[in-house]
GUTOR-26677 format. One record per atom (N, C-alpha, C, O): residue in one letter; x, y, z. Coordinates in steps of 0.2 Angstrom, whole numbers, padded with zeros to 4 digits, always signed. Example, Ala and Ser with C-alpha at 12.3 -4.5 7.8 and 13.67 -1.06 7.14 Angstrom:
BEGIN
A+0066-0028+0039;A+0062-0022+0039;A+0066-0016+0039;A+0071-0017+0042;S+0064-0011+0035;S+0068-0005+0036;S+0064+0000+0039;S+0067+0006+0040;
This chain:
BEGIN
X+0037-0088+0113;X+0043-0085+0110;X+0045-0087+0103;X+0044-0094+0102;X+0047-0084+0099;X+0049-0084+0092;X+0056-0086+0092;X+0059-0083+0095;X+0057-0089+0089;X+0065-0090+0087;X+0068-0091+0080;X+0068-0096+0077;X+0070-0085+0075;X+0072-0084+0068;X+0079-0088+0068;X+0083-0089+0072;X+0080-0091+0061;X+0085-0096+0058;X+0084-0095+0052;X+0079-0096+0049;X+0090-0091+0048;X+0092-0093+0042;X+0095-0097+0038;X+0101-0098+0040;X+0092-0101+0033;X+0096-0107+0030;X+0097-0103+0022;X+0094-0099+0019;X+0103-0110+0021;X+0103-0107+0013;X+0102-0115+0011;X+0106-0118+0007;X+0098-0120+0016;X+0098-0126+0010;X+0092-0129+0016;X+0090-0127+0021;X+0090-0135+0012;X+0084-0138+0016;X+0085-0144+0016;X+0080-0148+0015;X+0092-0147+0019;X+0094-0153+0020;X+0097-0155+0026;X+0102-0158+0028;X+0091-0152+0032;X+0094-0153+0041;X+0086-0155+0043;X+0080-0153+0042;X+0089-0161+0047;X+0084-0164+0049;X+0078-0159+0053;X+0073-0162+0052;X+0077-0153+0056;X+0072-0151+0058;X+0068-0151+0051;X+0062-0153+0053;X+0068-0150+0045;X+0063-0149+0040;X+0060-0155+0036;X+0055-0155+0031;X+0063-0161+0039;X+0061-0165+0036;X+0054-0169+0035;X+0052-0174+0032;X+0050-0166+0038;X+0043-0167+0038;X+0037-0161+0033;X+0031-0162+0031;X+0044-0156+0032;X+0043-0151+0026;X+0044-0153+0021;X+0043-0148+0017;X+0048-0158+0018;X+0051-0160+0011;X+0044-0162+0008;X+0042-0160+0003;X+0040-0166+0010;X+0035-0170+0006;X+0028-0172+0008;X+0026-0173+0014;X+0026-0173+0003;X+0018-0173+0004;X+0018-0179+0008;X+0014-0178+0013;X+0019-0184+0009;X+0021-0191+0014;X+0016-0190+0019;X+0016-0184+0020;X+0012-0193+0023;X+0010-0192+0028;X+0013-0199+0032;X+0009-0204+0032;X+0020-0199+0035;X+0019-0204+0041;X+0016-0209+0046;X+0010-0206+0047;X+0016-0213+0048;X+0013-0216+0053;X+0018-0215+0060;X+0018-0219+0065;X+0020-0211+0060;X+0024-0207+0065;X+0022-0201+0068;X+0022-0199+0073;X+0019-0200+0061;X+0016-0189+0062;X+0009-0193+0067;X+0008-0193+0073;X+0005-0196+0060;X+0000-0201+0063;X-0001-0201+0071;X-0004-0198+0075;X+0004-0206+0071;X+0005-0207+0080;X+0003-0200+0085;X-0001-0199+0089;X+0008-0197+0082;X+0009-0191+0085;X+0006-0185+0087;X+0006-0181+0091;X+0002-0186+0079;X-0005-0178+0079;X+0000-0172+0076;X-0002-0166+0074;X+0005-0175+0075;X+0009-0167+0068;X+0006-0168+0062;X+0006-0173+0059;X+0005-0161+0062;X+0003-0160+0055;X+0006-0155+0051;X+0011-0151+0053;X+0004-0153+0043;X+0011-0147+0042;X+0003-0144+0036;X-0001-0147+0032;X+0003-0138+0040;X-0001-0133+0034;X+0002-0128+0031;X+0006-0125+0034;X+0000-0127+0025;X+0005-0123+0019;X+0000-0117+0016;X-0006-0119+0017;X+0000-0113+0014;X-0004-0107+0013;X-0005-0102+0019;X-0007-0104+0024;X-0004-0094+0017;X-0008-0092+0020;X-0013-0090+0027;X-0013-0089+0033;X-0019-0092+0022;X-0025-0092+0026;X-0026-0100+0030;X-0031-0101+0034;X-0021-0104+0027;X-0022-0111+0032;X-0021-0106+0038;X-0025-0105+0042;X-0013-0103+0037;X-0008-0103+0043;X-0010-0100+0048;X-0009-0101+0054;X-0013-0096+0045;X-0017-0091+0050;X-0023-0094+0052;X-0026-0090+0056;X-0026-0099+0051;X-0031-0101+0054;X-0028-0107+0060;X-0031-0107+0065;X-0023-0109+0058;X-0018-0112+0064;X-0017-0109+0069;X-0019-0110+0075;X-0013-0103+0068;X-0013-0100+0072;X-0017-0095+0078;X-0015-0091+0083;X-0024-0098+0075;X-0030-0094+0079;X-0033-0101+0083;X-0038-0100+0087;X-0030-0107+0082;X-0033-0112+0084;X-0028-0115+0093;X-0022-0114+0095;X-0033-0118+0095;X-0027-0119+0101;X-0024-0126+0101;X-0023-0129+0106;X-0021-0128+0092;X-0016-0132+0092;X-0008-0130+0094;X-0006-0124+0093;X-0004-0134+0095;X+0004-0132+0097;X+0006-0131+0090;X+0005-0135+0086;X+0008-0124+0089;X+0012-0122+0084;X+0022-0124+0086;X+0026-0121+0090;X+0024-0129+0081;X+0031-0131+0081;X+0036-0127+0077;X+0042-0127+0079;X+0035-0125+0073;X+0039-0121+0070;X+0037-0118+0062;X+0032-0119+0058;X+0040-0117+0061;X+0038-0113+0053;X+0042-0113+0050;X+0048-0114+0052;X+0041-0112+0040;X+0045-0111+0037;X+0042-0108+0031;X+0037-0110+0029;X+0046-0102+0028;X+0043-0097+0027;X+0048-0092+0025;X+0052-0089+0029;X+0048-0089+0017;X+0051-0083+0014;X+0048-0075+0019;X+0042-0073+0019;X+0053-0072+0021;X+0055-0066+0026;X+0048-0063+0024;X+0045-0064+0030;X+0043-0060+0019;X+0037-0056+0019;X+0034-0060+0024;X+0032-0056+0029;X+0032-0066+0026;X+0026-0070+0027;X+0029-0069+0035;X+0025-0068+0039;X+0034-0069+0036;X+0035-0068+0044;X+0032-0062+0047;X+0030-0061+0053;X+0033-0057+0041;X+0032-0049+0046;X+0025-0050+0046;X+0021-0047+0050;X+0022-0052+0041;X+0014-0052+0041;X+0013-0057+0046;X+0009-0055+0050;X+0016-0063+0047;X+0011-0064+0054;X+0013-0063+0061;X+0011-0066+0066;X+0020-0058+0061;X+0022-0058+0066;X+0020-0056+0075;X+0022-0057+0080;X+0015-0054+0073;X+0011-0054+0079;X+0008-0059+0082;X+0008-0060+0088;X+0003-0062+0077;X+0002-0068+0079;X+0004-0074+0081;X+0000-0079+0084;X+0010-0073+0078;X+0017-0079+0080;X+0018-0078+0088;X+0017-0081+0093;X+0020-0071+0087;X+0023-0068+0096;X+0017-0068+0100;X+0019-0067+0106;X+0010-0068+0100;X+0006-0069+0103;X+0006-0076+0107;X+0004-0076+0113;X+0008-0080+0104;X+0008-0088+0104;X+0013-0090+0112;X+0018-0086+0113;X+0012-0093+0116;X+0014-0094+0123;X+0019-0099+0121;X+0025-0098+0124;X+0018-0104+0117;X+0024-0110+0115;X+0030-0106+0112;X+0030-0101+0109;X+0035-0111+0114;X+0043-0108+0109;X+0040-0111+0103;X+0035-0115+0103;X+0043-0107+0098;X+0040-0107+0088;X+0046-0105+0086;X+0047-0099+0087;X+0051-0110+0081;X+0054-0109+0078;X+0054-0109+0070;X+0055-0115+0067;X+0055-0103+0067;X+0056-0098+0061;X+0061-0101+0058;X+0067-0098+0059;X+0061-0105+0054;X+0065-0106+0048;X+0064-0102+0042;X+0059-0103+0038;X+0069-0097+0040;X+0069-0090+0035;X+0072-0093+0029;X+0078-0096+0029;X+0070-0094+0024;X+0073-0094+0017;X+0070-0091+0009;X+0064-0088+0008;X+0075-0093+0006;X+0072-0087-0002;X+0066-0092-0005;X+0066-0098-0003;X+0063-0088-0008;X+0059-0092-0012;X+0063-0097-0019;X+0060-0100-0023;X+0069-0097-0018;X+0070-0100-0024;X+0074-0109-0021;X+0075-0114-0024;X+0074-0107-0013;X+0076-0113-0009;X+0069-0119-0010;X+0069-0125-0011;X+0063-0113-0009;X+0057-0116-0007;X+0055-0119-0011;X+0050-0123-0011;X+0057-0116-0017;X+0054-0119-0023;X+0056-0129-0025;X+0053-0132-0030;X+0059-0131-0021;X+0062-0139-0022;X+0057-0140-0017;X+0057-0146-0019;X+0052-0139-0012;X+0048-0143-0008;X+0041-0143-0012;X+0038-0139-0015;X+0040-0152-0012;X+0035-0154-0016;X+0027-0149-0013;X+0026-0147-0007;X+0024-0148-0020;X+0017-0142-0020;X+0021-0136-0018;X+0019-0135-0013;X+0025-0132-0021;X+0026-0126-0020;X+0021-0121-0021;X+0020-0116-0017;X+0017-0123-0027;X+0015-0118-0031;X+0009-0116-0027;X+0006-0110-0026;X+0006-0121-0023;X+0001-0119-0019;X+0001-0115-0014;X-0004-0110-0013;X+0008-0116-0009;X+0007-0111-0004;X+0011-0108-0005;X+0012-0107+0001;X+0014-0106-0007;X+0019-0099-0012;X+0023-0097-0006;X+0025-0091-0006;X+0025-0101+0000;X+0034-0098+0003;X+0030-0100+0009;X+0035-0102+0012;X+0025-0101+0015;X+0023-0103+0021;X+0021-0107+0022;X+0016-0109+0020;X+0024-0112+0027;X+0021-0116+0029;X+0022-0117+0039;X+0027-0115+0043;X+0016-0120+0041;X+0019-0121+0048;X+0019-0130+0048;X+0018-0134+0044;X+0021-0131+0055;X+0021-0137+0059;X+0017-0137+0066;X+0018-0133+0071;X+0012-0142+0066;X+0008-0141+0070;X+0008-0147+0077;X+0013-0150+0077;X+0006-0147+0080;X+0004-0154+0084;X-0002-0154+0089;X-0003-0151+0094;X-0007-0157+0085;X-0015-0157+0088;X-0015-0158+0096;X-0011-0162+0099;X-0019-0153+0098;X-0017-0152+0105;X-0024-0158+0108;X-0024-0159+0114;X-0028-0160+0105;X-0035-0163+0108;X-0036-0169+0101;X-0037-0167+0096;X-0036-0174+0102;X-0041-0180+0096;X-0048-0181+0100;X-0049-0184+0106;X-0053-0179+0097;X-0059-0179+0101;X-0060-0187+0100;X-0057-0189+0095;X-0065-0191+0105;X-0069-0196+0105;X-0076-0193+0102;X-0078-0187+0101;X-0080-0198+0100;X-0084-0199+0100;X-0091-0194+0104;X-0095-0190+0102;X-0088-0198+0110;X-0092-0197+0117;X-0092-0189+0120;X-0096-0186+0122;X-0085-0188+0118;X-0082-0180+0119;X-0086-0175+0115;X-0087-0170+0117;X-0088-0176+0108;X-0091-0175+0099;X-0099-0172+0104;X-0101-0166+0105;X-0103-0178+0108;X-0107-0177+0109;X-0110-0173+0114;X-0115-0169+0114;X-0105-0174+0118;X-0104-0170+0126;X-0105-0161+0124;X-0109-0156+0127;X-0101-0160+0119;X-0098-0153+0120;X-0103-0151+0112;X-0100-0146+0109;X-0110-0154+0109;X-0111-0153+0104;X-0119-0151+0109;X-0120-0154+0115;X-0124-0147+0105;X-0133-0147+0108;X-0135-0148+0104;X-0132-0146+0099;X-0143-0151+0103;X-0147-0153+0102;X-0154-0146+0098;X-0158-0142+0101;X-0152-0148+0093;X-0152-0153+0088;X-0145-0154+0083;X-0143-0150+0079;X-0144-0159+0086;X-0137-0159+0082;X-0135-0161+0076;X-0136-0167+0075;X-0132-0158+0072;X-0130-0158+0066;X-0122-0161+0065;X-0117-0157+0064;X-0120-0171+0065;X-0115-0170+0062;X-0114-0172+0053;X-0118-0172+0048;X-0107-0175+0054;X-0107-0177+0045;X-0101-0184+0045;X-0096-0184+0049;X-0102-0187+0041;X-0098-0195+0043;X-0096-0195+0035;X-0099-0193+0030;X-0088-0198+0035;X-0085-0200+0029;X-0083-0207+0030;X-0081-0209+0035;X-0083-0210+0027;X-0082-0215+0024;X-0080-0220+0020;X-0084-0223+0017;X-0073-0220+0019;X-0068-0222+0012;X-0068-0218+0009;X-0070-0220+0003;X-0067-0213+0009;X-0065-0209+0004;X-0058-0209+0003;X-0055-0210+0008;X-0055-0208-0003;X-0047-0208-0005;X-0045-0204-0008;X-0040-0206-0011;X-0047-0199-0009;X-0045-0192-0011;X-0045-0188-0006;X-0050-0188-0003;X-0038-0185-0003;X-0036-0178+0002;X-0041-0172+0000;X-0044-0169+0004;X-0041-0172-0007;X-0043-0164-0008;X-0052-0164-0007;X-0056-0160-0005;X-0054-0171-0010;X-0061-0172-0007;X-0064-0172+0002;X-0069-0169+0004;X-0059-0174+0006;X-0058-0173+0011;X-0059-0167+0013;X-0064-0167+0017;X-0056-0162+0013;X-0056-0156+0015;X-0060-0151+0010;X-0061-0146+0013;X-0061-0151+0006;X-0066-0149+0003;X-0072-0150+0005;X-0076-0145+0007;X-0075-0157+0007;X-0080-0158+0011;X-0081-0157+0018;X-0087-0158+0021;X-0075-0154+0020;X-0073-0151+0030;X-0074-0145+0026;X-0078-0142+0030;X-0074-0142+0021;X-0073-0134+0021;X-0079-0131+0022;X-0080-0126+0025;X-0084-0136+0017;X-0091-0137+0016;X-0097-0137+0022;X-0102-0135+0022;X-0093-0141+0027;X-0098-0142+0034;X-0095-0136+0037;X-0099-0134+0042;X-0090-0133+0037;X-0089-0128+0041;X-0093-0120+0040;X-0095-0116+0043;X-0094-0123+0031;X-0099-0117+0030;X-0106-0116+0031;X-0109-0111+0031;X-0108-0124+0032;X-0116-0126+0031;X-0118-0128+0041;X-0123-0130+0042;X-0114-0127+0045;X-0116-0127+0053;X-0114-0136+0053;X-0119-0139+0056;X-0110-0139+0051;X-0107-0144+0055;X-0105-0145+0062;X-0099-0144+0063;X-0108-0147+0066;X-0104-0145+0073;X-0099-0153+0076;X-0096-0155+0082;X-0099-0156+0069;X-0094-0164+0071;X-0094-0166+0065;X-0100-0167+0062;X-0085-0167+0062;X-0085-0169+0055;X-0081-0178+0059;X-0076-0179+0064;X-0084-0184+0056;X-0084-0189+0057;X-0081-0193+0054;X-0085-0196+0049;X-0075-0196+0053;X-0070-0199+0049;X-0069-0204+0048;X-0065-0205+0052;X-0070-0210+0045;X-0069-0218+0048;X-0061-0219+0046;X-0057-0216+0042;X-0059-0225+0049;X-0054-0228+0051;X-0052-0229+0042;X-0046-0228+0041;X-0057-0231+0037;X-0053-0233+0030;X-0055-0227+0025;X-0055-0228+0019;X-0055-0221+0029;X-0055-0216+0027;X-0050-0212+0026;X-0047-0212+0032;X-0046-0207+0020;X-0039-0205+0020;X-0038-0199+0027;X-0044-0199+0029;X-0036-0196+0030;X-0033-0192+0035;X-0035-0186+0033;X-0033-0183+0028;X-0038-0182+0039;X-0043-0178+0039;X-0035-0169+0039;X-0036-0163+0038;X-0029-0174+0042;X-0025-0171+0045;X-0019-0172+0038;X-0013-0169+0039;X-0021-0175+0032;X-0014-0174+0029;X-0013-0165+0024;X-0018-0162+0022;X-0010-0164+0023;X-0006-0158+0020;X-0013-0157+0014;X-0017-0152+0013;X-0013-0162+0010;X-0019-0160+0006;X-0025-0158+0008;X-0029-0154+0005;X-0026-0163+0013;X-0034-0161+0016;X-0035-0156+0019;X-0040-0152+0018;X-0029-0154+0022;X-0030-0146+0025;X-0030-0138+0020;X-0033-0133+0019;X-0024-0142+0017;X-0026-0137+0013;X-0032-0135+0009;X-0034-0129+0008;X-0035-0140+0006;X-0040-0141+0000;X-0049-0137+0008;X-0054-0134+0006;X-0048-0139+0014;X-0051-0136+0019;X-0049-0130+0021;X-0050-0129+0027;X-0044-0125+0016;X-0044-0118+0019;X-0042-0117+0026;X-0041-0112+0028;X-0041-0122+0030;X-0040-0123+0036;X-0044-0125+0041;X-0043-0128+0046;X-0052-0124+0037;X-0057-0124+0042;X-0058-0132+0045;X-0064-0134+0046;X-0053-0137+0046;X-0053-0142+0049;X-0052-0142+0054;X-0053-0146+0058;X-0048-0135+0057;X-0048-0134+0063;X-0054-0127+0068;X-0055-0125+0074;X-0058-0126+0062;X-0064-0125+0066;X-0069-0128+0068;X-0075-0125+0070;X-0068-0135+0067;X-0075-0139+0068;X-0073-0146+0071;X-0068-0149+0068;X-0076-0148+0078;X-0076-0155+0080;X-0072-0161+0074;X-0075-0161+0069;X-0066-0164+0076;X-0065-0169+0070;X-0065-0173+0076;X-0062-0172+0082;X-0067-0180+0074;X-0068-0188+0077;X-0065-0192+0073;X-0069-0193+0068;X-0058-0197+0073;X-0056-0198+0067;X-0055-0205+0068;X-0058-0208+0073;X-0051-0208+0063;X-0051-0214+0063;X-0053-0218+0069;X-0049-0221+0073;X-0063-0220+0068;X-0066-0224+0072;X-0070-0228+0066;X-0071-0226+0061;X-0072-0235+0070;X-0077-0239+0066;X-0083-0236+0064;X-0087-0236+0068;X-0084-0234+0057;X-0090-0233+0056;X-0099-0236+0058;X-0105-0234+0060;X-0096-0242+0057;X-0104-0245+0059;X-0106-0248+0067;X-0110-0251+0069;X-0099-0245+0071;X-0099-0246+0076;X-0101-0238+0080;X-0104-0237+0086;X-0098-0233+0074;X-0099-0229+0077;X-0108-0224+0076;X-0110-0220+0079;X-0111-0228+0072;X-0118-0228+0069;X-0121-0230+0074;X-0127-0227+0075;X-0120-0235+0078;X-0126-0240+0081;X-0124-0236+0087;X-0128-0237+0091;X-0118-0233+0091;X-0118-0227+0096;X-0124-0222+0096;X-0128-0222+0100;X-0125-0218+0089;X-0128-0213+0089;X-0135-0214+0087;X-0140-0210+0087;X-0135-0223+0086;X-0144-0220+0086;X-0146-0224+0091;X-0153-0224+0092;X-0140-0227+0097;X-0143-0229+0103;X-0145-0221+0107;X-0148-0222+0112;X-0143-0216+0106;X-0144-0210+0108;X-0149-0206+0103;X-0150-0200+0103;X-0152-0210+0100;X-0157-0204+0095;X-0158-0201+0091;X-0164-0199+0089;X-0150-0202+0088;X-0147-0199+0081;X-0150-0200+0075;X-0151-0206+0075;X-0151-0199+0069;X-0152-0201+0066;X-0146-0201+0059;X-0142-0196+0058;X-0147-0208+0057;X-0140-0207+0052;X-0144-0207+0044;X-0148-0211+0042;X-0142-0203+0041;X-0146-0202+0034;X-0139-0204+0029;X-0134-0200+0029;X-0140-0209+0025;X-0135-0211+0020;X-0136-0207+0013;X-0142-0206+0011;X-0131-0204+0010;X-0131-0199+0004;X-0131-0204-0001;X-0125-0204-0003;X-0135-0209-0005;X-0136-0213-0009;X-0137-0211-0017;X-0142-0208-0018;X-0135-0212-0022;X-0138-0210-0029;X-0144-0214-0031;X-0148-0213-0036;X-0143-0221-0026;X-0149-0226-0028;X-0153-0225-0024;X-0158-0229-0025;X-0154-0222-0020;X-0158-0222-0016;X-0166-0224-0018;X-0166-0224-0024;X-0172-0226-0014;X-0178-0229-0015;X-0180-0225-0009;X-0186-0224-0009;X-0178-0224-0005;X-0182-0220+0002;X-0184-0214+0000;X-0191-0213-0001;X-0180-0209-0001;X-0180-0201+0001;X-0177-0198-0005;X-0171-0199-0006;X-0181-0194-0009;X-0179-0188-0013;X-0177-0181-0010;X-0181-0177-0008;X-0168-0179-0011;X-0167-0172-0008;X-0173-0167-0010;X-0175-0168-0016;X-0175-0163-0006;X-0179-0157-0008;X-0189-0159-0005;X-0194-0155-0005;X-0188-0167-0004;X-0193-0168-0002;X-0194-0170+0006;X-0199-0169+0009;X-0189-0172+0009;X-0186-0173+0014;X-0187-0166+0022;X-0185-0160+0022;X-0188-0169+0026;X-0186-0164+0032;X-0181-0165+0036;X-0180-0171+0038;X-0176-0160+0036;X-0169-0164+0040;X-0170-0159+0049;X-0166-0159+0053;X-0176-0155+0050;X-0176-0150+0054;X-0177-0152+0063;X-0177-0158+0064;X-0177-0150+0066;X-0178-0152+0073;X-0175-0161+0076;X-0178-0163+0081;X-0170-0163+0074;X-0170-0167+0075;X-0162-0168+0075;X-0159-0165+0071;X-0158-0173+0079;X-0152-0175+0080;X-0149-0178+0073;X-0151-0183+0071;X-0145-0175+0070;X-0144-0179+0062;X-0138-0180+0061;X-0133-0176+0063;X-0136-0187+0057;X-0129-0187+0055;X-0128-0189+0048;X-0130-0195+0047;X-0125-0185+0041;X-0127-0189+0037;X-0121-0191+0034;X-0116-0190+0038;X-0120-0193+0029;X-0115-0200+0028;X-0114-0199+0021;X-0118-0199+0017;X-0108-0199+0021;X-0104-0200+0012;X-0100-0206+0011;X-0097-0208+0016;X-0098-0208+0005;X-0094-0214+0006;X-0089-0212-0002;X-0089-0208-0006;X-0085-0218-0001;X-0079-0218-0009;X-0083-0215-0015;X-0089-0215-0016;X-0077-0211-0018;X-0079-0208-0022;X-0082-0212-0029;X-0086-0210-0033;X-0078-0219-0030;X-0082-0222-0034;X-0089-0228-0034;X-0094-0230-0038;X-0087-0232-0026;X-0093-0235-0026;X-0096-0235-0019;X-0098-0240-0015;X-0098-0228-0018;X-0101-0223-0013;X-0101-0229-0006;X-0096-0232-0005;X-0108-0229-0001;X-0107-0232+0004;X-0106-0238+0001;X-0106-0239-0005;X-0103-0244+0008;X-0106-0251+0007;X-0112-0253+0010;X-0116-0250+0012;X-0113-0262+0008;X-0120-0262+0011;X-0121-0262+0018;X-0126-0260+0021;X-0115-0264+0020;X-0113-0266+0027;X-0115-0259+0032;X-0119-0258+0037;X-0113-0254+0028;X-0113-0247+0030;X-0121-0246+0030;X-0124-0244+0035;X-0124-0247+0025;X-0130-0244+0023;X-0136-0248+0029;X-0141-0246+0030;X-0134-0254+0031;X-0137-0256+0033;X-0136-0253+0041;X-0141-0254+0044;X-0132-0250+0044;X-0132-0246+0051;X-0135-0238+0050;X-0135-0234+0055;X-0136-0238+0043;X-0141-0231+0043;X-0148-0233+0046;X-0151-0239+0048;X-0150-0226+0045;X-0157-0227+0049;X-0160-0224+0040;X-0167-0223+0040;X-0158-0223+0037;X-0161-0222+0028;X-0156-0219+0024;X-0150-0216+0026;X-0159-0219+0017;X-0155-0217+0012;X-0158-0212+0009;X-0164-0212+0009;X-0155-0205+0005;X-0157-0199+0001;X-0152-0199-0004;X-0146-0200-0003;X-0157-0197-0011;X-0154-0197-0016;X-0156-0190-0018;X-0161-0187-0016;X-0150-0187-0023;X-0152-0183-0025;X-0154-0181-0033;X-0151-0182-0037;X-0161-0178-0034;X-0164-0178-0039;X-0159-0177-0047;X-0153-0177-0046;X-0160-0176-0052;X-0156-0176-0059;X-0158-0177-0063;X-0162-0181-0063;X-0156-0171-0069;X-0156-0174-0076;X-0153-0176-0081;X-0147-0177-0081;X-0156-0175-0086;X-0151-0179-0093;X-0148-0185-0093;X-0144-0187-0098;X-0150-0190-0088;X-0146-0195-0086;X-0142-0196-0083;X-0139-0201-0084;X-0139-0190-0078;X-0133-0190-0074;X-0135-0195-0069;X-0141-0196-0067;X-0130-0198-0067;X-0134-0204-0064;X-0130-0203-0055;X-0131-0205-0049;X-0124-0198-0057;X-0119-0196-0051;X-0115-0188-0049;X-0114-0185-0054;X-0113-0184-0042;X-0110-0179-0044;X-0104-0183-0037;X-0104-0187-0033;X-0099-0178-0042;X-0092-0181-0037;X-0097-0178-0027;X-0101-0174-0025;X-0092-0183-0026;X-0093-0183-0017;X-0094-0177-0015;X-0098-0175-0012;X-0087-0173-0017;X-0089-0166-0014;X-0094-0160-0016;X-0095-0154-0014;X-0097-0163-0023;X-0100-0158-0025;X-0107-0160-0022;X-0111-0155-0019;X-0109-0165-0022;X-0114-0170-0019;X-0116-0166-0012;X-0122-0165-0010;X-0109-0166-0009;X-0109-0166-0001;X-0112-0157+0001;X-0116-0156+0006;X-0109-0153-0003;X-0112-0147-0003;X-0120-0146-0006;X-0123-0141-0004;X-0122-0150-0010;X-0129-0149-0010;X-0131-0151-0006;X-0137-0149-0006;X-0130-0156-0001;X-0135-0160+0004;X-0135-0155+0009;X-0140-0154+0013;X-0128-0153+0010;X-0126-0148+0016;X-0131-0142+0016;X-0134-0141+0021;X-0130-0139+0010;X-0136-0134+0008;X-0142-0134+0010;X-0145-0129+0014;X-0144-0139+0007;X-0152-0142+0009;X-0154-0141+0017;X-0158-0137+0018;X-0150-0145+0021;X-0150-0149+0028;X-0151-0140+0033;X-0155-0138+0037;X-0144-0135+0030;X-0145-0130+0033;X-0148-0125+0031;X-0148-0119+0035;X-0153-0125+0025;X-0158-0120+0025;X-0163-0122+0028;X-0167-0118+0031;X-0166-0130+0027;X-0170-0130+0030;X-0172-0128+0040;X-0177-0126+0043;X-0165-0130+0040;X-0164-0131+0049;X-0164-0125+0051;X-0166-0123+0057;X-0162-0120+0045;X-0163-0110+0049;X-0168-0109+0050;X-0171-0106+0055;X-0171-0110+0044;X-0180-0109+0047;X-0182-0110+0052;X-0185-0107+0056;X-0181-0116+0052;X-0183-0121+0058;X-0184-0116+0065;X-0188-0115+0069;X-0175-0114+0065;X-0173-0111+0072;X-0176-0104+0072;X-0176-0101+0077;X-0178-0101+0066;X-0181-0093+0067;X-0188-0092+0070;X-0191-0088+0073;X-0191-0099+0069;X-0198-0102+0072;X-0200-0099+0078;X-0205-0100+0081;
């Protein structure tokens, strides 16, 4: 059931979780999240997350109004002008819509693996601190056949307003496993078989493009955007690949990195599967 509310001010506690980019240790706790754009929202609302309510200049209701009133949960419709909206931090991004969510599932680990087959392809982050790196890199495995995006505990939140947005939404079409121990969560997957391939610039092992990532259970691995994995980490991999360069480029940011590797891993693996 839909429930419409017009405001002429954005100073009542229901929207206080729409004022700012902030992410709580309360939302945290909680599993709410707040997606803003469009094509997020609509990928929200295709997801079997609880939809809480919305807020949102009058066009953007009648465009999803079906899909709102499809929804079995009550969803309360907060209506205002664009010129209200314009005071909530990041406007310009999502230009008058946003929803409020609350994750109806936080997978384990154990659950990632249960409900994933063989040959399984997931992908691990680790320390990274940029949102928009974050979800740019979920948007990236969602297009390249990630079937579990892998988050570690000193990694920024897979779930805040920037990550989602900067992932188009697609962090709700793919397995997320989040704040767990990375190098505990390594020596899980290769007591089962897994293999963990570290995304290295120094690498000494393995040149991308010469490498086979095909027929086998794989998990590969990215880390901070300035001083990539640790040792600590590199050391519960099962190897390292680096990506080829020239002119002396010695680096590409994390995300762009992460999309060539992804490329690589799932052109090889389609062949693979046409066999």
């Amino acid at each position: 059931m839909v429930t419409l509310r017009q405001i002429d001010s954005l100073d009542i506690p229901e929207l206080n979780f729409y004022r700012s980019m902030k992410y709580s240790p309360e939302q945290n706790i909680d599993g709410i999240f707040i997606g803003e754009g469009e094509k997020v929202v609509l990928q929200i609302l295709k997801s079997p997350h609880m939809v809480l309510s919305g807020l949102m200049i009058e066009k953007y209701y009648f465009r999803l109004k079906n899909l709102l009133e499809s929804r079995s949960e009550h969803i309360e419709i907060f209506l205002a002008t664009k010129e209200i909206l314009k005071d909530i931090t990041g406007y310009k991004y999502y230009q008058g819509v946003l929803l409020m969510g609350k994750l109806e599932h936080r997978f384990s680990l154990q659950e990632a693996w249960g409900k994933t087959k063989s040959p399984r392809f997931f992908f691990a982050l680790d320390e990274l601190a940029n949102p928009e790196n974050v979800g740019g890199i979920i948007r990236s495995a969602a297009a390249f056949g990630v079937q579990a995006v892998i988050v570690g505990s000193r990694c920024c939140s897979p779930w805040l307003r920037r990550s989602i947005r900067s992932s188009v939404g697609n962090v709700f079409n793919v397995i997320v496993v989040d704040n767990v121990d990375i190098c505990n969560t390594f020596d899980w997957l290769r007591s089962k078989g897994m293999e963990i391939a570290a995304a290295h610039p120094h690498s000494l092992s393995y040149v991308l493009g010469e490498y086979s990532w095909s027929g086998k259970d794989l998990c590969l691995v990215v880390g901070n955007e300035g001083q990539g994995l640790s040792e600590e980490v590199l050391r519960h991999c099962s190897h390292s690949i680096r990506i080829p360069m020239s002119n002396e480029v010695d680096s590409l940011n994390v995300a762009s990195a992460s999309a060539v590797f992804l490329y690589d891993i799932w052109r090889q693996r389609q062949k693979y599967n046409l066999r």
